[in-house]
C-alpha positions in Angstrom: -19.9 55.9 74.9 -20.0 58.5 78.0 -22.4 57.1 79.8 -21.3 53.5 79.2 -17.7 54.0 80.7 -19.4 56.6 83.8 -21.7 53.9 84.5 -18.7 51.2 84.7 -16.6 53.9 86.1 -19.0 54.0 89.1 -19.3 50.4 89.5 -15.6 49.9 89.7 -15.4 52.1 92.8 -18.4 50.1 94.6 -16.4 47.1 93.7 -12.8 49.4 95.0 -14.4 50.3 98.0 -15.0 46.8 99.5 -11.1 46.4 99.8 -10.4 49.9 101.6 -12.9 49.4 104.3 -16.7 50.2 103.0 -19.1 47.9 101.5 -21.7 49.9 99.7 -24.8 48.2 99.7 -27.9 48.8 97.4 -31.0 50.4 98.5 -34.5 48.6 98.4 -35.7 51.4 95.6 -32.4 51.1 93.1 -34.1 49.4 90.2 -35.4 53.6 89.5 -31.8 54.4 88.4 -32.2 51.8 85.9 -35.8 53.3 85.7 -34.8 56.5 84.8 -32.1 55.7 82.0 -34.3 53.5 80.3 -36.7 55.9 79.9 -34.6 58.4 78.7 -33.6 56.0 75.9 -36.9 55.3 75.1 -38.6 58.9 75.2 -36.6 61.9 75.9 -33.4 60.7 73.5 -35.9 59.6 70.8 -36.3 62.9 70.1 -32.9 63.6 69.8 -32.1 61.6 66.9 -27.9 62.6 66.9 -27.7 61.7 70.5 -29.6 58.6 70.3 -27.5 57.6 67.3 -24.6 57.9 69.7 -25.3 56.9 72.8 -28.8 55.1 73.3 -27.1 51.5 72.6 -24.7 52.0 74.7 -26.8 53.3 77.1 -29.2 50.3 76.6 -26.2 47.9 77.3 -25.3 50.3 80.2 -28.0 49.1 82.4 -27.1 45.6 82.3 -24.0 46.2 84.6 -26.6 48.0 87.1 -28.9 44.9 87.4 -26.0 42.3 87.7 -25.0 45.0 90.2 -28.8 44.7 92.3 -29.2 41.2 92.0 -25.8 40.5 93.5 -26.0 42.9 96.0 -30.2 41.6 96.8 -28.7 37.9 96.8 -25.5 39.1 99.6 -28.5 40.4 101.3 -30.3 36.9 101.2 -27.1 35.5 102.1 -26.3 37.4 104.9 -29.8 37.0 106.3 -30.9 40.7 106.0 -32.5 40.9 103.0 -36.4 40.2 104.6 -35.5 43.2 107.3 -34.0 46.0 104.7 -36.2 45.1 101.5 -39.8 43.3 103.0 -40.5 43.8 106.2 -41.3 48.2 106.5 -44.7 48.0 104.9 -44.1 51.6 103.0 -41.0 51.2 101.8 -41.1 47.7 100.3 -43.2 48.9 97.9 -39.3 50.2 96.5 -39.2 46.7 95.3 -41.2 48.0 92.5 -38.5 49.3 91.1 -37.2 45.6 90.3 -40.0 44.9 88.4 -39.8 48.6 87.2 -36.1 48.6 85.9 -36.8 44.9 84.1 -39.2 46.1 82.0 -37.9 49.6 80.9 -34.4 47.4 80.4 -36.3 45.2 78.2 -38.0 47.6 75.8 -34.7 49.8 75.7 -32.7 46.1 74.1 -35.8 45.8 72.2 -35.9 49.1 70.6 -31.7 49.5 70.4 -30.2 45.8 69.8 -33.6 44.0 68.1 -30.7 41.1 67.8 -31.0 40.4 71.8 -35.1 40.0 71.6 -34.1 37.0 73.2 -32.6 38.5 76.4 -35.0 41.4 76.5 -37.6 38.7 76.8 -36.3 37.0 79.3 -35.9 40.1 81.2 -39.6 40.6 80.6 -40.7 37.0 81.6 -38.5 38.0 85.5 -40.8 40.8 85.7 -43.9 39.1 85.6 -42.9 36.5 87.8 -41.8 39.0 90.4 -45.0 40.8 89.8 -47.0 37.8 91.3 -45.1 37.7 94.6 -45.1 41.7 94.9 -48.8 42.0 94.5 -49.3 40.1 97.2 -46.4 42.7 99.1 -48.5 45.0 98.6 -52.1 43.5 99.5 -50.0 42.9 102.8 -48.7 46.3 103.0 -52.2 47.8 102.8 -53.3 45.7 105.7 -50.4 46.9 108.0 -51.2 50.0 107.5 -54.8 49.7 107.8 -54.3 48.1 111.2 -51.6 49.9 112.3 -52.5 53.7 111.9 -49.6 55.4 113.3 -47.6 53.6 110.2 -50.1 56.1 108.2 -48.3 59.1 109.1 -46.0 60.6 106.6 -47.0 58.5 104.1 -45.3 59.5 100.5 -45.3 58.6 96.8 -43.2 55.0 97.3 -47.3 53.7 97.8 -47.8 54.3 93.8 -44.8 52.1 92.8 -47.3 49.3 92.8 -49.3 51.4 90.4 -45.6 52.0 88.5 -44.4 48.3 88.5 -48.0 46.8 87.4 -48.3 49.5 84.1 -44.4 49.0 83.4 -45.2 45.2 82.4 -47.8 46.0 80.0 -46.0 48.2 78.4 -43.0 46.4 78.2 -45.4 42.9 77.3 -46.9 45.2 74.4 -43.6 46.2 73.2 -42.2 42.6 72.5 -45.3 40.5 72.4 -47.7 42.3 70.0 -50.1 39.4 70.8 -53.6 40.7 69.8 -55.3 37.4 72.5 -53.3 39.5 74.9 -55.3 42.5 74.8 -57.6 41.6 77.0 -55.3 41.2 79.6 -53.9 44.6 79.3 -56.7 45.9 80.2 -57.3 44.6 83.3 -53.7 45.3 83.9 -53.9 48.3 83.3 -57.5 48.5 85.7 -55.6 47.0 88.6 -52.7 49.9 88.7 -55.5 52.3 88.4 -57.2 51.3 91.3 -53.9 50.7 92.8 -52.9 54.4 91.9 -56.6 55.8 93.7 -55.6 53.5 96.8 -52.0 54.9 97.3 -52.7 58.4 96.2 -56.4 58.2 99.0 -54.0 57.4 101.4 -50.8 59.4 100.6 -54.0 62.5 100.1 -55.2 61.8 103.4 -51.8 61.4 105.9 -51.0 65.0 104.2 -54.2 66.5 105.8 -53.8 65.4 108.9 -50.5 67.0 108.9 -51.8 70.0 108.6 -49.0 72.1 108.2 -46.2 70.7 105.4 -42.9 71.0 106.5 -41.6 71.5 103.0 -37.6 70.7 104.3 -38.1 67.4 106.4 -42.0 66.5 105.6 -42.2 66.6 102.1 -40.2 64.1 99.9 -38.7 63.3 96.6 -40.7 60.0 96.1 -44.1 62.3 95.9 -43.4 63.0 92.3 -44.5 59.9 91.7 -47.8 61.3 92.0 -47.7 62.8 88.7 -45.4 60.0 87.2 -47.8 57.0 87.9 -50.5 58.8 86.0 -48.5 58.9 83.1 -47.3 55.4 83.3 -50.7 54.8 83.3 -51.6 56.7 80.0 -48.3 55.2 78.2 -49.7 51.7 79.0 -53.0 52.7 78.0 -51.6 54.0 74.6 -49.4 51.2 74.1 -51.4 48.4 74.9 -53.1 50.0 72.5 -56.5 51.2 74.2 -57.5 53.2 70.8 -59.3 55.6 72.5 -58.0 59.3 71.9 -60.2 61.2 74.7 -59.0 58.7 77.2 -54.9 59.4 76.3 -56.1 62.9 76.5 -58.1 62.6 79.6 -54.9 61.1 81.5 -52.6 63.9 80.0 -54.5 66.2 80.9 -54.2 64.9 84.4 -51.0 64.2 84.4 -49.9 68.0 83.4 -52.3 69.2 86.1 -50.6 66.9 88.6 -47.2 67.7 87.3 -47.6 71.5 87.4 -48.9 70.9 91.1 -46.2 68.9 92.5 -43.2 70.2 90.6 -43.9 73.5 91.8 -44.3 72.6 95.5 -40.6 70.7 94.6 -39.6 74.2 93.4 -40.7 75.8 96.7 -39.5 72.9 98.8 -36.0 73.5 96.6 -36.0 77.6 97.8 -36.6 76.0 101.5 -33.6 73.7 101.5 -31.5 75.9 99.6 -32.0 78.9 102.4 -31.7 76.4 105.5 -28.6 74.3 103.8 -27.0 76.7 101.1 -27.5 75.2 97.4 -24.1 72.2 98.0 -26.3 70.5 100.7 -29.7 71.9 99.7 -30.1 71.7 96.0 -27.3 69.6 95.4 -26.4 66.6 97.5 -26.9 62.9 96.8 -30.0 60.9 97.7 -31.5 57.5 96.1 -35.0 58.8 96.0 -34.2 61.3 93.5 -33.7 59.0 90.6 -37.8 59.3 91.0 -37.7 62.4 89.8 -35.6 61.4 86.6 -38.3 58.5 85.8 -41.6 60.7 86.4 -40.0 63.5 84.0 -39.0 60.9 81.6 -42.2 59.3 81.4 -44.4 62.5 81.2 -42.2 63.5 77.9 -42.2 60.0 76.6 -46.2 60.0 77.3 -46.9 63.3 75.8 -44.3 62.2 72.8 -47.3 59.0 72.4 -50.1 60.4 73.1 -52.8 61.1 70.3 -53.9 64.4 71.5 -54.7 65.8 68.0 -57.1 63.2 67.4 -59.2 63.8 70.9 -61.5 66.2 72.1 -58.5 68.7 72.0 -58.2 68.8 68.6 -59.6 72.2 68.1 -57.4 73.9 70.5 -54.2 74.6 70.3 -52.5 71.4 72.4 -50.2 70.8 69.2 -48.2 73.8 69.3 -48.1 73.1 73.3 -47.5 69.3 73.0 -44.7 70.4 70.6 -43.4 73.0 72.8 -43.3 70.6 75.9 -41.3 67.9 73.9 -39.0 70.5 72.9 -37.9 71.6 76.1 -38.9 68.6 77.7 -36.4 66.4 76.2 -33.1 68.3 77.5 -34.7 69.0 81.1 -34.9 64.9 81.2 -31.0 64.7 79.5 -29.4 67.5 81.9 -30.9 66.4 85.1 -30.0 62.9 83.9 -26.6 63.8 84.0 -26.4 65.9 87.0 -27.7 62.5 88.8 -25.4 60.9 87.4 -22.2 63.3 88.6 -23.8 63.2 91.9 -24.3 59.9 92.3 -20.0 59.5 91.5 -19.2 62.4 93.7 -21.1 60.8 96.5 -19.4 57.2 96.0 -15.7 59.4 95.7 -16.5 61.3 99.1 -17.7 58.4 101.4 -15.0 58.1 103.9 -15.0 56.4 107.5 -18.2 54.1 107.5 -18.1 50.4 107.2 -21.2 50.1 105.4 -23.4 52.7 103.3 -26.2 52.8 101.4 -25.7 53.8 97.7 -27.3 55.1 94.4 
């Protein structure tokens, strides 16, 4: 029940604040908060079968409250006329909205797998996120063009390019989940082809704005959203495995990938933390409040709940000894995703407690 009441807790204070002088409005990449807890319901916690007893349906129910909160705060935005300039019209970071698609699928197979009584509602949450899927390929065919034109858009370019890869792979495996329609496999595939290729286009160009930096400038140059680069690729292997594409090597090929990539970029995170940590002290380095780093949640999440799926003693790894490691990584795994969970969480409420004198900020 913790997380249910902290998660209403910190929706009653958005809601306080508008009558003390602040209006906290949602960011365009919010849907990865929902990301991230859904996730952890459906890897990380499944492995924690006394926790999961205890909290994954509330949990589940949890991030209903978060989307009424979005789409409320997405339709003011209509309203007010602002919603094309903060959500469509920077051709990098639209590709947050994503995350909608993102946080309606994971939402969908956490009801599924929690409260199999409201199939109903975790369909229709499902059948939203491929009808925004439609619309946001087409954000990002036109995304891609901007920035093919225009290349001084191409500098600094960071992991928000492989949310199309994201939102595209969380459908299938969210359509897999509740469907189980054999005439649909088919489809999956090609799915499943398309965020591929959308994944090689985002991480080409992400890859090539790096290099002609140069030099990274770990503090200011470098951001959260890059883990994404690792998380994509196992989004990508999930959806493969759940679709199902019954091909062990291939799950194994992906993981493998996916640890490489992981190892890579988490430990540049880890050096980029000992940067910001020395320049800001560890309260404003380490430890201060910013959307993007629900990413970091979600990638995590989905490596464990990827490695947790995939068949790796049944592929060409079978003679080594990935079991005891697959164990191993699961085993820690899990409460890395949990704890960082909830320090996200506790910073995401301190940050809402300590806004003071603006009229409008950006939140969660």
């Amino acid at each position: 029940m913790i997380f249910l009441f902290l998660i209403l807790f910190i929706l009653l204070i958005v809601w306080a604040r508008r009558y003390i002088g602040e209006r906290p409005k949602a960011s365009t990449s919010n849907g990865a908060i929902i990301m991230a807890g859904g996730i952890l319901i459906n890897g990380a916690m499944k492995k924690m079968p006394v926790l999961a007893h205890l909290l994954s349906h509330c949990l589940a129910l949890a991030l209903l409250p978060v989307i009424g909160w979005l789409a409320i705060e997405y339709g003011r935005d209509a309203r007010d006329g602002s919603f094309v300039q903060r959500h469509l019209s920077n051709p990098v970071s639209s590709f947050g909205t994503g995350t909608w698609i993102a946080a309606l699928s994971v939402t969908a197979v956490s009801l599924k797998s929690t409260w199999p009584g409201l199939k109903p509602a975790a369909e229709l949450l499902l059948s939203l996120s491929v009808v925004l899927l439609i619309p946001f390929i087409l954000l990002v065919i036109r995304n891609y063009v901007c920035l093919f034109k225009e290349p001084e858009r191409r500098k600094n370019l960071n992991g928000t390019l492989l949310l199309g890869c994201v939102a595209v792979q969380s459908v299938v495996i969210s359509a897999a989940a509740l469907l189980k329609e054999p005439a649909l496999h088919g489809v999956f595939i090609w799915m499943i082809i398309l965020g591929g290729l959308l994944y090689l286009l985002g991480f080409a160009s992400i890859l090539s704005s790096l290099i002609k930096q140069k030099k990274i400038d770990l503090q200011n140059g470098w951001t959260n959203t890059n883990v994404i680069v690792h998380g994509a690729v196992s989004i990508t292997g999930l959806a493969a495995v759940s679709a199902p594409i019954k091909d062990p090597d291939l799950a194994a090929t992906f993981w493998l990938l996916a640890t490489v990539l992981i190892l890579i970029v988490e430990g540049i995170e880890l050096a980029r933390a000992g940067v910001r940590v020395h320049a800001k002290g560890w309260s404003k380095g380490l430890f201060s409040y910013h959307p993007s780093q629900w990413s970091r949640n979600f990638t995590l999440g989905m490596y464990i709940a990827f490695t947790i799926k995939a068949p790796l003693t049944s592929s060409f790894l079978s003679g080594s000894t990935v079991s005891v490691v697959q164990h191993q990584i699961i085993g820690i795994g899990k409460y890395v995703v949990l704890i960082l969970f909830v320090i996200e969480l506790f910073l995401g409420l301190k940050h809402l407690m300590l806004l003071g004198g603006r009229k409008m900020v950006e939140v969660g």
